[in-house]
Backbone as CSV, one residue per row, in Angstrom:
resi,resn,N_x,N_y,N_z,CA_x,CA_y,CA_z,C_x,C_y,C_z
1,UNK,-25.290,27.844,-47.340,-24.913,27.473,-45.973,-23.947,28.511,-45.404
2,UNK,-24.062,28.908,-44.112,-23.383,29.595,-44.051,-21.678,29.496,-42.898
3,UNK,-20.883,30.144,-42.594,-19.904,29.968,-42.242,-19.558,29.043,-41.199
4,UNK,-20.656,29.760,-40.033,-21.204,28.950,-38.662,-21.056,27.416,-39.285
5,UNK,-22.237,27.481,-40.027,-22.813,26.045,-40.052,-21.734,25.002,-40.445
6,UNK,-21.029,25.645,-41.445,-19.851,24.788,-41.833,-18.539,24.754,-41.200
7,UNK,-18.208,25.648,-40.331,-17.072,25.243,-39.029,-17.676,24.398,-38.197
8,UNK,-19.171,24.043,-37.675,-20.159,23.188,-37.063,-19.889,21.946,-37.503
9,UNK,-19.887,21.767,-38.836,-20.431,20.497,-39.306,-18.903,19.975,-39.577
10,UNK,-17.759,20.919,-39.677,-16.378,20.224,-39.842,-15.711,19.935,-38.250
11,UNK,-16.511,20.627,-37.183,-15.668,20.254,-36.120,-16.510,18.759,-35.453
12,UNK,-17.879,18.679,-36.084,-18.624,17.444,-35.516,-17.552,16.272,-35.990
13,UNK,-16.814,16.501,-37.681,-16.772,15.431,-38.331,-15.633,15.034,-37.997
14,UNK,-14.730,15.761,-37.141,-13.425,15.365,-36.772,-13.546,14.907,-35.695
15,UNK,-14.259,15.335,-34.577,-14.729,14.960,-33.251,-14.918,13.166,-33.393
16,UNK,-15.700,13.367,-34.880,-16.484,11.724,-34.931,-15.202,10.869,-35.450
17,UNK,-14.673,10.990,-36.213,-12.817,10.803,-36.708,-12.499,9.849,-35.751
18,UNK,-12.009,10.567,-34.427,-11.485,10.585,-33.460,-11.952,9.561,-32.218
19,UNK,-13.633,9.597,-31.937,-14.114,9.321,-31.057,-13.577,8.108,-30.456
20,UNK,-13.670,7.624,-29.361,-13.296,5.933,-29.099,-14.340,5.171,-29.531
21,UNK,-15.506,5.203,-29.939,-15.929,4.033,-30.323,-15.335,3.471,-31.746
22,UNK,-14.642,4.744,-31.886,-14.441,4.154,-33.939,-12.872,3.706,-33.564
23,UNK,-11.825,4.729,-33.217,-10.918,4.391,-32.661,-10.501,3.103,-32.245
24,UNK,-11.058,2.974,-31.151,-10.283,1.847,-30.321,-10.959,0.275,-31.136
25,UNK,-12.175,0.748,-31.038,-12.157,-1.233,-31.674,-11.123,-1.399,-33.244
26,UNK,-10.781,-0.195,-33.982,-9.927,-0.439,-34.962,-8.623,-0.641,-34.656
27,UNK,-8.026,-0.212,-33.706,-6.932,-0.650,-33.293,-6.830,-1.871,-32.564
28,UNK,-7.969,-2.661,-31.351,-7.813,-3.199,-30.549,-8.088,-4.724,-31.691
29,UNK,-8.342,-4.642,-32.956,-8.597,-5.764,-33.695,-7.620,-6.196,-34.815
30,UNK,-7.150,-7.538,-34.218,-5.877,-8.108,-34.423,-4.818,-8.031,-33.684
31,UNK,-4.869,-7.339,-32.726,-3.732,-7.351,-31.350,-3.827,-8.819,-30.987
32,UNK,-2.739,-9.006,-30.761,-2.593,-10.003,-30.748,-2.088,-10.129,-28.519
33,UNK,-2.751,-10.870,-27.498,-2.545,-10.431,-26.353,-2.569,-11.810,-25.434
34,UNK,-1.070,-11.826,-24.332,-0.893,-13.100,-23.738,-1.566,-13.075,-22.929
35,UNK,-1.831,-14.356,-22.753,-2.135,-14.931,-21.124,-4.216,-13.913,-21.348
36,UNK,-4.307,-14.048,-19.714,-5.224,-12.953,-19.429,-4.938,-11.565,-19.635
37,UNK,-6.121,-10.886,-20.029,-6.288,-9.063,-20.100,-6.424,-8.835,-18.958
38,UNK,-5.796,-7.982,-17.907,-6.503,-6.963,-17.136,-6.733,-5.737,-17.650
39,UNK,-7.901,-4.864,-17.552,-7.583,-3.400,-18.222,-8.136,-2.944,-17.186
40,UNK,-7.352,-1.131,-17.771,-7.435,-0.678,-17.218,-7.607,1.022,-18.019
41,UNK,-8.627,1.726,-17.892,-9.425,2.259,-18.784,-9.555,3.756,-18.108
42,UNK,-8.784,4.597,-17.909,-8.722,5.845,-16.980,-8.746,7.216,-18.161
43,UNK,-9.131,8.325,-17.373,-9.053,9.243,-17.725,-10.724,9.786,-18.283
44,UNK,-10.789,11.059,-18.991,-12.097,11.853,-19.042,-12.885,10.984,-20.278
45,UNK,-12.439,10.345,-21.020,-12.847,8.935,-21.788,-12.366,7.935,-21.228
46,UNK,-12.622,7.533,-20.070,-12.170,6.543,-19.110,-13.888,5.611,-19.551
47,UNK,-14.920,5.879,-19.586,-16.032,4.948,-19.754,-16.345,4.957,-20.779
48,UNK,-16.143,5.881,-21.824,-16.252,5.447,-23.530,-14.895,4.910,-23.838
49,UNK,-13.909,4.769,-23.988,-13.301,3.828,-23.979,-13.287,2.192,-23.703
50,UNK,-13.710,2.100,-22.385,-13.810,0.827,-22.148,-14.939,0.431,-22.750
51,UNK,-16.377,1.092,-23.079,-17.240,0.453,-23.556,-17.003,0.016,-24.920
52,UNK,-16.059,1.056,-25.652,-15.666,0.420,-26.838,-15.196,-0.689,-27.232
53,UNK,-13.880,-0.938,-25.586,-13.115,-2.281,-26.110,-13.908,-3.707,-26.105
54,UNK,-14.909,-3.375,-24.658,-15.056,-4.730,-24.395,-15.911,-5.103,-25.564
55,UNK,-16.772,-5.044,-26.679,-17.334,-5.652,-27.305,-15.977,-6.507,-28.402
56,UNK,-14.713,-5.956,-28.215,-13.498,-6.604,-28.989,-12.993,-7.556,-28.261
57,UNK,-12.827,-7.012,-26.551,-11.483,-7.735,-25.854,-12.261,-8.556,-24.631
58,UNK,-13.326,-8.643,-24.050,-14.715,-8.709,-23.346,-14.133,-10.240,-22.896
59,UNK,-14.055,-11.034,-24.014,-13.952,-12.328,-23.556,-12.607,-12.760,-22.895
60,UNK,-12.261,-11.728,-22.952,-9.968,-12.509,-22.864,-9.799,-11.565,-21.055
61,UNK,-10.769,-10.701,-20.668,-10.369,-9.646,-19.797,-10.948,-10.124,-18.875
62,UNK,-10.018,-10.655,-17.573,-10.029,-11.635,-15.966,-10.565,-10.405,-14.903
63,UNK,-10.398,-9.337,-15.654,-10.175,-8.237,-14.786,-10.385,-6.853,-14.884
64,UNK,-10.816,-6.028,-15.012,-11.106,-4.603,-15.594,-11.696,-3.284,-14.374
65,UNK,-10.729,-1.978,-14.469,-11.076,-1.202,-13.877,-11.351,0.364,-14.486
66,UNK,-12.533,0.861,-14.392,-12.500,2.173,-14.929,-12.762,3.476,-14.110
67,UNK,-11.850,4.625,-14.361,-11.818,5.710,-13.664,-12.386,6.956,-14.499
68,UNK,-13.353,6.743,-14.084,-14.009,8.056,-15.308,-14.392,9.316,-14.421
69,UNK,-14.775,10.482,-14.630,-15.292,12.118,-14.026,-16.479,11.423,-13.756
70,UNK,-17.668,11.157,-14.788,-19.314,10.604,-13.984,-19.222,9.256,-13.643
71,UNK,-20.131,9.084,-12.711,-20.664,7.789,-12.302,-20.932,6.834,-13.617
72,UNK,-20.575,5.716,-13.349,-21.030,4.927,-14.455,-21.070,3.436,-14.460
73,UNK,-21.687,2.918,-15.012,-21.698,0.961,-14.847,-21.914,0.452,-15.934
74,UNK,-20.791,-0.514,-16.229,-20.829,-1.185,-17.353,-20.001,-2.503,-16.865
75,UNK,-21.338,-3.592,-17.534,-20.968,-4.606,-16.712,-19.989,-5.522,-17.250
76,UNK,-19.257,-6.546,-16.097,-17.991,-7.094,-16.058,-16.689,-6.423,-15.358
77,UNK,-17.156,-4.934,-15.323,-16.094,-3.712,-15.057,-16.153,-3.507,-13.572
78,UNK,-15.242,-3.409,-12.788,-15.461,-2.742,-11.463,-15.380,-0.744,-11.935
79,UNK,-16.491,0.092,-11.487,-16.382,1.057,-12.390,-15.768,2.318,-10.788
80,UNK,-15.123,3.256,-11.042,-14.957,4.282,-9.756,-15.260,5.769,-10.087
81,UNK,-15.546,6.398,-9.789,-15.566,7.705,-9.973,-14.747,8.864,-9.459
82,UNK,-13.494,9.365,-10.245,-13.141,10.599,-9.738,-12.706,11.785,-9.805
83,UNK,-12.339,12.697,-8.873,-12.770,14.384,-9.156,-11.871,15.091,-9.960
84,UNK,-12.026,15.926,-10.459,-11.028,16.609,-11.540,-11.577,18.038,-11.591
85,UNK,-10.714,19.063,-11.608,-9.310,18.840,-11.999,-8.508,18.544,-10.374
86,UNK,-9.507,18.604,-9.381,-8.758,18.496,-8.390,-8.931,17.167,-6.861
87,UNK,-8.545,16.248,-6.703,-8.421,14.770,-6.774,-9.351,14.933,-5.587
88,UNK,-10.715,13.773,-5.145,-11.298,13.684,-4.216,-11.068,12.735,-3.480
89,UNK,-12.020,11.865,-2.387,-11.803,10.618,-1.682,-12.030,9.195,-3.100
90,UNK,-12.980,9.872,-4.283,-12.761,9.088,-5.283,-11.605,8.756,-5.857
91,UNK,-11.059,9.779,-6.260,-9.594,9.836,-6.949,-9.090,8.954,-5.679
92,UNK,-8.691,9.051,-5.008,-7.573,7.902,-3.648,-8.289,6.739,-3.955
93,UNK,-9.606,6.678,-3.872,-10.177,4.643,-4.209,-9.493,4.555,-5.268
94,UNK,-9.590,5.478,-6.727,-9.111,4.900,-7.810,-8.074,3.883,-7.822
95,UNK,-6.982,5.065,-7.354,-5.491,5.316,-6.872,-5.262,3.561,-6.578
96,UNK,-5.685,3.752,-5.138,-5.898,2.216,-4.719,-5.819,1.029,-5.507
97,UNK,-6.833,1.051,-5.947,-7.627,0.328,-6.856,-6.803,-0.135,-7.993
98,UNK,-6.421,0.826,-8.395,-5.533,0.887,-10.011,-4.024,-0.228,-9.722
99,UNK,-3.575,0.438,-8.129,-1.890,-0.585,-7.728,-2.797,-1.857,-7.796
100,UNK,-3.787,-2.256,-6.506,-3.958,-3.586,-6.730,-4.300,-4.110,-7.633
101,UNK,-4.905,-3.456,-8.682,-4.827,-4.229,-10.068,-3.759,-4.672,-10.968
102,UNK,-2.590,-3.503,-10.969,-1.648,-4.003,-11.844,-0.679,-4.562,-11.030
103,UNK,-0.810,-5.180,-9.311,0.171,-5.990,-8.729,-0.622,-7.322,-8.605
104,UNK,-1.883,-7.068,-9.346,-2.487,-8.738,-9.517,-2.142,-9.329,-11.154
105,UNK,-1.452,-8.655,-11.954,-0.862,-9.156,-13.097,0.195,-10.290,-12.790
106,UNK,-0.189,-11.392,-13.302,0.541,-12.694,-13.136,1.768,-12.558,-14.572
107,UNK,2.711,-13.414,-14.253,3.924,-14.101,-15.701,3.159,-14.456,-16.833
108,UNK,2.943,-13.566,-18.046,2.474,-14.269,-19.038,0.830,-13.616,-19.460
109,UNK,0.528,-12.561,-18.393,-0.684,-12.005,-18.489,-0.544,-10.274,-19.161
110,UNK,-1.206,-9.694,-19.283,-1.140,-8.226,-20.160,-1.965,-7.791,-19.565
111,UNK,-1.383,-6.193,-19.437,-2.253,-4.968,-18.393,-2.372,-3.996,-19.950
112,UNK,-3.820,-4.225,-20.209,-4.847,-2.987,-21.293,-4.845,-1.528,-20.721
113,UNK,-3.982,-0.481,-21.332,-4.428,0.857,-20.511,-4.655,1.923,-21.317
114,UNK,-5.910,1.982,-21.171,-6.817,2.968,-22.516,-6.823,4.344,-21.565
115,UNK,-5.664,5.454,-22.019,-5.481,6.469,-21.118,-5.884,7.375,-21.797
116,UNK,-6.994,8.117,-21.223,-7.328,9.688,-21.664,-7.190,10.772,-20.431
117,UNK,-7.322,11.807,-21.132,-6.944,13.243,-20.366,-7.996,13.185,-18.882
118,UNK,-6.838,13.837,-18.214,-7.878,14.167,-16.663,-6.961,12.944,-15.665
119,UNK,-6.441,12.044,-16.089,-6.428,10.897,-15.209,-5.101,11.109,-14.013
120,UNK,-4.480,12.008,-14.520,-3.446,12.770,-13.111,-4.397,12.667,-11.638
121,UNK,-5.560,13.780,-12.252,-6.677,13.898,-10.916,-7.262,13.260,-10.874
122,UNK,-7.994,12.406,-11.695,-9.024,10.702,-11.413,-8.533,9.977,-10.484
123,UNK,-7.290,9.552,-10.790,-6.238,8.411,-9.934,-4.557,8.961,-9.289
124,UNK,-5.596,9.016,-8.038,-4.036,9.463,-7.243,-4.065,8.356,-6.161
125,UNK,-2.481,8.322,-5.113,-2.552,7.167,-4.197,-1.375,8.428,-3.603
126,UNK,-1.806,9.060,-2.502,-0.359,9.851,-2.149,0.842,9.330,-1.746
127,UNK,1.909,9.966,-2.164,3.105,9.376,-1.300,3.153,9.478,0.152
128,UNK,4.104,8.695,0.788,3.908,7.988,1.637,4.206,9.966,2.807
129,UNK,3.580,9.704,3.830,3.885,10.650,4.539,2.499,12.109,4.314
130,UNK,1.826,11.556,2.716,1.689,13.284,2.600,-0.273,12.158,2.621
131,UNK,-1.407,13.201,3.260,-2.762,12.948,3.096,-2.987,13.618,1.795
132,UNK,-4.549,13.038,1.430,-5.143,13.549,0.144,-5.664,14.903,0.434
133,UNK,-6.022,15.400,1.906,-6.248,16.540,1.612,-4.536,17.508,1.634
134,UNK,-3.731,16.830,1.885,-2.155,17.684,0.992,-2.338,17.698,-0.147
135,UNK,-2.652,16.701,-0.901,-2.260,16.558,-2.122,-3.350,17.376,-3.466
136,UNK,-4.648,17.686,-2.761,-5.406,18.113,-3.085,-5.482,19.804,-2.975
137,UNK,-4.665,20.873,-2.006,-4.155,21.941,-1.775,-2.775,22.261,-2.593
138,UNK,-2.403,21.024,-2.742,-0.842,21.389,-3.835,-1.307,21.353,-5.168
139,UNK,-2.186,20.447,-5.678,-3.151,20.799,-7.261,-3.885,21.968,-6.864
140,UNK,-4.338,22.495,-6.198,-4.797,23.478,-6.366,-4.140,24.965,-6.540
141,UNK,-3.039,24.978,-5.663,-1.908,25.991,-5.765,-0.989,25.641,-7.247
142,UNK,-0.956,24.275,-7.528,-0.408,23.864,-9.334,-1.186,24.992,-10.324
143,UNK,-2.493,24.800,-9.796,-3.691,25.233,-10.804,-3.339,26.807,-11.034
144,UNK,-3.304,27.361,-9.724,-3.350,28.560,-10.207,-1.844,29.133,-10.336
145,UNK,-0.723,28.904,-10.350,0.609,29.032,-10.433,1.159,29.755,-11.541
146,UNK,0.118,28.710,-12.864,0.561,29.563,-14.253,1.545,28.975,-14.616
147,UNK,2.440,27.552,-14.482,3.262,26.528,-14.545,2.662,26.157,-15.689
148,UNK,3.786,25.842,-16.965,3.071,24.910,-18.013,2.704,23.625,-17.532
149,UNK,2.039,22.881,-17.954,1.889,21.465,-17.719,3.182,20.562,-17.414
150,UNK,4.271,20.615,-18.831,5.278,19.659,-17.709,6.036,19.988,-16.400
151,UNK,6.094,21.373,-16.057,6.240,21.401,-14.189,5.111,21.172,-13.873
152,UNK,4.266,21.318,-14.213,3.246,20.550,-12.903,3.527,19.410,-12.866
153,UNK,3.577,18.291,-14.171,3.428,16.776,-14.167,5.053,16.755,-13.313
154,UNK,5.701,17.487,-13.633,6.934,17.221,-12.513,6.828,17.278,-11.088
155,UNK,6.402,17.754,-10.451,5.597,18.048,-9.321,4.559,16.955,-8.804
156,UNK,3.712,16.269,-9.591,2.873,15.329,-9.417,3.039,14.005,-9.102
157,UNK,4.625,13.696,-10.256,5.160,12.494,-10.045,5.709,12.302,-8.747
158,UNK,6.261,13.114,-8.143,6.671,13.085,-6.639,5.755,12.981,-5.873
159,UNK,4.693,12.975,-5.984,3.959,13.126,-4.616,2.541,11.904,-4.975
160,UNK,2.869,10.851,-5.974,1.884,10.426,-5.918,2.457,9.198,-6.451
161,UNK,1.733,7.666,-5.967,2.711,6.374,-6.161,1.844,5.953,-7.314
162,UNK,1.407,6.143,-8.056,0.938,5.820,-9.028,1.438,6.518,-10.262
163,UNK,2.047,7.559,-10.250,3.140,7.817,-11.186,4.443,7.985,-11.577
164,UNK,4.889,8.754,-12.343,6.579,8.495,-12.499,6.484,6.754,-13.043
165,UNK,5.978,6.217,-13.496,6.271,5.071,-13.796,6.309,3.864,-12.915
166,UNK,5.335,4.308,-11.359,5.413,3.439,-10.898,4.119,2.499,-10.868
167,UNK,3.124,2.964,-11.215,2.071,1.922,-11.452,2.742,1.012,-12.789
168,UNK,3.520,1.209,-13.680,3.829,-0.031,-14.678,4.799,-0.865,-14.267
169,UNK,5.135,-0.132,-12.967,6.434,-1.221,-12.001,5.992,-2.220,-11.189
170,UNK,4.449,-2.045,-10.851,3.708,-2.798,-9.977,3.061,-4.077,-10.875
171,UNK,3.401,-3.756,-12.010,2.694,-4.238,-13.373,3.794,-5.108,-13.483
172,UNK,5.202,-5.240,-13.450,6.229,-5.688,-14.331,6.139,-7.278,-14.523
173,UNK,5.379,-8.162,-14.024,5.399,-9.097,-13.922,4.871,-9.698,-14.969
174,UNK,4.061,-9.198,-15.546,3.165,-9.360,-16.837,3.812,-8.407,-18.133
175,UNK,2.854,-8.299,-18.975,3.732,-7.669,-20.855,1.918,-6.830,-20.459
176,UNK,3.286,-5.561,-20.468,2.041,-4.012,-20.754,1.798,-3.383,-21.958
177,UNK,0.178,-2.921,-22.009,0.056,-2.650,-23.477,-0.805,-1.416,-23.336
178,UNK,0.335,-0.080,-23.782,-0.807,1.056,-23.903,-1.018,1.327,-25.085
179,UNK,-2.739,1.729,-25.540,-3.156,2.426,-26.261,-3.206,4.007,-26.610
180,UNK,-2.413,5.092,-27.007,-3.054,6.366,-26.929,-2.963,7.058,-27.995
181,UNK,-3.904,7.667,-28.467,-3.544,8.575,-29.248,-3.412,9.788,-28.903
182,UNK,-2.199,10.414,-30.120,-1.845,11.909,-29.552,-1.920,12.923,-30.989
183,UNK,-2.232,14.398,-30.581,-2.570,14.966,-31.805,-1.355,15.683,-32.014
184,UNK,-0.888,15.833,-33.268,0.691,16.665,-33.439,0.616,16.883,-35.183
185,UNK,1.141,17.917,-35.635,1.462,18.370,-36.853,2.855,17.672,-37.214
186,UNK,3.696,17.260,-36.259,4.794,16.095,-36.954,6.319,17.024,-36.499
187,UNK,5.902,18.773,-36.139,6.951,19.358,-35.849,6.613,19.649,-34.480
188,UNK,8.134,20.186,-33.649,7.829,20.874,-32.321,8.517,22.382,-32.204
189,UNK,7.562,23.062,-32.832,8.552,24.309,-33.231,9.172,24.616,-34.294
190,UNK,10.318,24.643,-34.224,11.442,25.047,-35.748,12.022,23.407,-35.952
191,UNK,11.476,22.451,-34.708,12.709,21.108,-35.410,11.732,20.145,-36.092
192,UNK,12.658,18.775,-36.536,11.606,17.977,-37.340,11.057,16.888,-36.111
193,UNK,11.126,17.410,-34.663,10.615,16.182,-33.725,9.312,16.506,-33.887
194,UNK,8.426,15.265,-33.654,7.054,16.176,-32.791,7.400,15.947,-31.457
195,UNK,8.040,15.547,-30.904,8.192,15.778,-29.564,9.343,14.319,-28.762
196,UNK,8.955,13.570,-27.499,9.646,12.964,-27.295,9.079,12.137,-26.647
197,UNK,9.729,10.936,-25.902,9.594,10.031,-24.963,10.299,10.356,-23.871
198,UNK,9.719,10.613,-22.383,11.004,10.465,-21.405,9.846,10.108,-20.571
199,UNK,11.275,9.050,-19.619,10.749,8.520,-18.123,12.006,8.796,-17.188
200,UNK,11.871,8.072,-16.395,12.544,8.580,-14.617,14.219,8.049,-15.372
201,UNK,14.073,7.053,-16.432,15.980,6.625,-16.566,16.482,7.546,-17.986
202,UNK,15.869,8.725,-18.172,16.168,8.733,-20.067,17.466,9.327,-19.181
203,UNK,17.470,10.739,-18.401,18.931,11.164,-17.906,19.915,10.065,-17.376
204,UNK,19.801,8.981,-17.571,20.994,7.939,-16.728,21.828,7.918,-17.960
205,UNK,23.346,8.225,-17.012,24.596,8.089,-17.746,24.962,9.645,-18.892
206,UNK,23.601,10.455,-18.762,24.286,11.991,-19.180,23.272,12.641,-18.325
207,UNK,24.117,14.060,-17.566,23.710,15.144,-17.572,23.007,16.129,-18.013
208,UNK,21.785,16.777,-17.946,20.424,17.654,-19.201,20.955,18.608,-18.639
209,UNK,21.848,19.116,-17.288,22.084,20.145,-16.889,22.320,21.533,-18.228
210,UNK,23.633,21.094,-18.583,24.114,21.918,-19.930,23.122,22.204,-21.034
211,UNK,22.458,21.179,-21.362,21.276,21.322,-22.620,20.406,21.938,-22.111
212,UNK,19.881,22.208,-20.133,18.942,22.921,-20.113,19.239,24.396,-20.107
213,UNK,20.244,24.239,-19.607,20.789,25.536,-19.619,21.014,26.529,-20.924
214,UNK,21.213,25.826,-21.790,21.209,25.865,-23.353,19.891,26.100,-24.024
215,UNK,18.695,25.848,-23.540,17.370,25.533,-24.130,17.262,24.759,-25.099
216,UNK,18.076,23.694,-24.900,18.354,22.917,-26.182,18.000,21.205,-25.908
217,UNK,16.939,20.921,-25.417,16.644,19.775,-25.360,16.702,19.043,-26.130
218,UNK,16.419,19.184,-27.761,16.204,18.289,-28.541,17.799,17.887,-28.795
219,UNK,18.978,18.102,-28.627,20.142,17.668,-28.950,20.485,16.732,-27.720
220,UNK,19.982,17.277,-26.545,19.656,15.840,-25.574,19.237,14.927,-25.524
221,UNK,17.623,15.279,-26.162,17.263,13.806,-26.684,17.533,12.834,-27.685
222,UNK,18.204,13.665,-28.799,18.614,13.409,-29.462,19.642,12.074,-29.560
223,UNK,20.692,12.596,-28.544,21.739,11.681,-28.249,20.899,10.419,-27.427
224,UNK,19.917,10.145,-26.336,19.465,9.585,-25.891,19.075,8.881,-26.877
225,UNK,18.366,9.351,-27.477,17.464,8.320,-28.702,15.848,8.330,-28.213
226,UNK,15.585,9.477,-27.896,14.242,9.402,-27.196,13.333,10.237,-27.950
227,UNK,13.444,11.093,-28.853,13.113,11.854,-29.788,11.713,10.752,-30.443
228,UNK,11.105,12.058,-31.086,9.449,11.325,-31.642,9.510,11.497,-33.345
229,UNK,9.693,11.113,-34.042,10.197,12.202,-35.222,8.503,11.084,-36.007
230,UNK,8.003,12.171,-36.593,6.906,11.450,-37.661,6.560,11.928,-39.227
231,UNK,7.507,12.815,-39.106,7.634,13.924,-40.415,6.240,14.608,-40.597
232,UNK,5.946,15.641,-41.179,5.339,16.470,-41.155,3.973,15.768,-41.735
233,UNK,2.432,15.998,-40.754,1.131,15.900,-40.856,0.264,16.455,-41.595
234,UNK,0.085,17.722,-41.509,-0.473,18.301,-42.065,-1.444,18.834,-41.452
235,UNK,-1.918,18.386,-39.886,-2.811,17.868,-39.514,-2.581,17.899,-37.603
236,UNK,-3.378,18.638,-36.870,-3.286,18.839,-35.047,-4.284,17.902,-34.881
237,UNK,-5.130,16.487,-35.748,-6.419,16.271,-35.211,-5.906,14.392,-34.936
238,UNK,-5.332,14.164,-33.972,-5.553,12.749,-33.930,-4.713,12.011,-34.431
239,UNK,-3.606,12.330,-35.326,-2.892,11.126,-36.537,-1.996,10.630,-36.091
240,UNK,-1.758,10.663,-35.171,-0.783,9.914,-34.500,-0.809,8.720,-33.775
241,UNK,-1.444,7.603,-33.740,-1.207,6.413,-32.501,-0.398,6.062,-32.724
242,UNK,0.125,5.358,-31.063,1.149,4.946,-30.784,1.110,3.688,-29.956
243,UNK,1.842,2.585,-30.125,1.524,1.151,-29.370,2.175,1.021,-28.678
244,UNK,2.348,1.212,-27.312,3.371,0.757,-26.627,3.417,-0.985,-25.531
245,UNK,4.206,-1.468,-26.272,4.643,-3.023,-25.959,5.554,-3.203,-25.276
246,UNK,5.079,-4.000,-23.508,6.448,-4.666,-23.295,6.875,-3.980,-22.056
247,UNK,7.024,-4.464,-20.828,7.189,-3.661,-19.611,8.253,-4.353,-19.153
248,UNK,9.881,-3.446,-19.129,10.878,-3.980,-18.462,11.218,-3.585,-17.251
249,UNK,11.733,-4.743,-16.533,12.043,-5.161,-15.452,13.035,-3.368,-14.702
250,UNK,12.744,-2.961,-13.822,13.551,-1.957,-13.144,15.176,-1.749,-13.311
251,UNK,15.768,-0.877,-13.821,17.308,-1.177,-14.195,17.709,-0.450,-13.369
């Protein structure tokens, strides 16, 4: 056999590892979930995803929306389609679509959010003042800028009400439950993080000014307590999920 064939047959077998159909029903079995499911199933596995869950979660879910790149229908689902990498009149229905779903979460009910890559541009809702064709000329000038990814996602959260944490604010009324997996070797560089957690409050009550200035984030997060630490993998393919439980109230 030769070299080809066997980088072929090892990148199929990790691909298959990974996939959401194997994935998600192994995780989504034995969750234990209140009240009604709404889900909500976005990103470039925005429709293999959801097809995975519902044969697990199908019966408990009042409600379900998916934002995938192709057209698609799978029934019980209200399904949308939208553009990537740069957001269309689809992406704004999503957008839409996505608030009134997680501001129809009742006391005692759970919002499902099976998030894969792409879903920045799938689901946008612009901020207030700016049209989609603004918002669609500023990803495009993002695109070609040469900005790593977190200035862009810095950039994005401002100009669009569905992020920065505000679609899980529209949610707060109910107990939120994301699914994602992320791929990491367990380090970020020379330290033992693989990386971190931050939202719009991790800077409340210290200053990052000095640490940025420093290039020294991880002693920032550090003190925060926001740090990812998983000790060393071995491994960039998948080994990481992470459950996140529990949507608090705005502080």
């Amino acid at each position: 056999m030769e070299v080809k064939d066997i980088a072929l047959q090892l990148f199929s077998a990790a691909v298959s590892a990974v996939a959401p159909e194997r994935v998600i029903p192994e995780s989504l079995r034995g969750m234990r979930f209140e009240g009604d499911i709404r889900l909500l199933s976005v990103g470039k596995a925005g429709a293999s995803s959801a097809r995975a869950a519902m044969p697990v979660i199908g019966d408990r879910v009042k409600q379900g929306l998916v934002i995938s790149p192709e057209e698609t229908s799978i029934s019980g689902l209200t399904c949308i389609q939208g553009s990537h990498p740069v957001p269309g009149p689809g992406s704004l229905a999503a957008g839409k679509a996505a608030l009134r779903l997680a501001s129809s979460i009742q006391e005692g009910d759970t919002l499902l959010v099976l998030l894969s890559g792409g879903a920045s541009s799938l689901m946008v809702h612009p901020a207030e003042g700016m049209s989609l064709e603004q918002v669609a000329e500023l990803y495009q000038m993002l695109l070609a800028s040469g900005l790593d990814i977190g200035r862009v996602n810095t950039v994005r959260r401002h100009i669009c009400q569905v992020k920065g944490g505000r679609l899980a604010l529209a949610a707060a009324r109910g107990r939120g439950v994301a699914l994602a997996a992320f791929s990491t070797d367990g380090m970020d560089g020379p330290t033992d993080a693989a990386g971190a957690f931050v939202d719009g409050r991790t800077c409340e009550g210290m200053d990052p000014g000095p640490y940025l200035a420093n290039n020294d984030s991880y002693s920032f997060l550090e003190k925060t307590g926001n740090l990812l630490k998983t000790g060393p993998t071995g491994t960039h393919v998948a080994d990481v999920v992470i459950l996140l439980s529990g949507l608090s109230e705005p502080g």
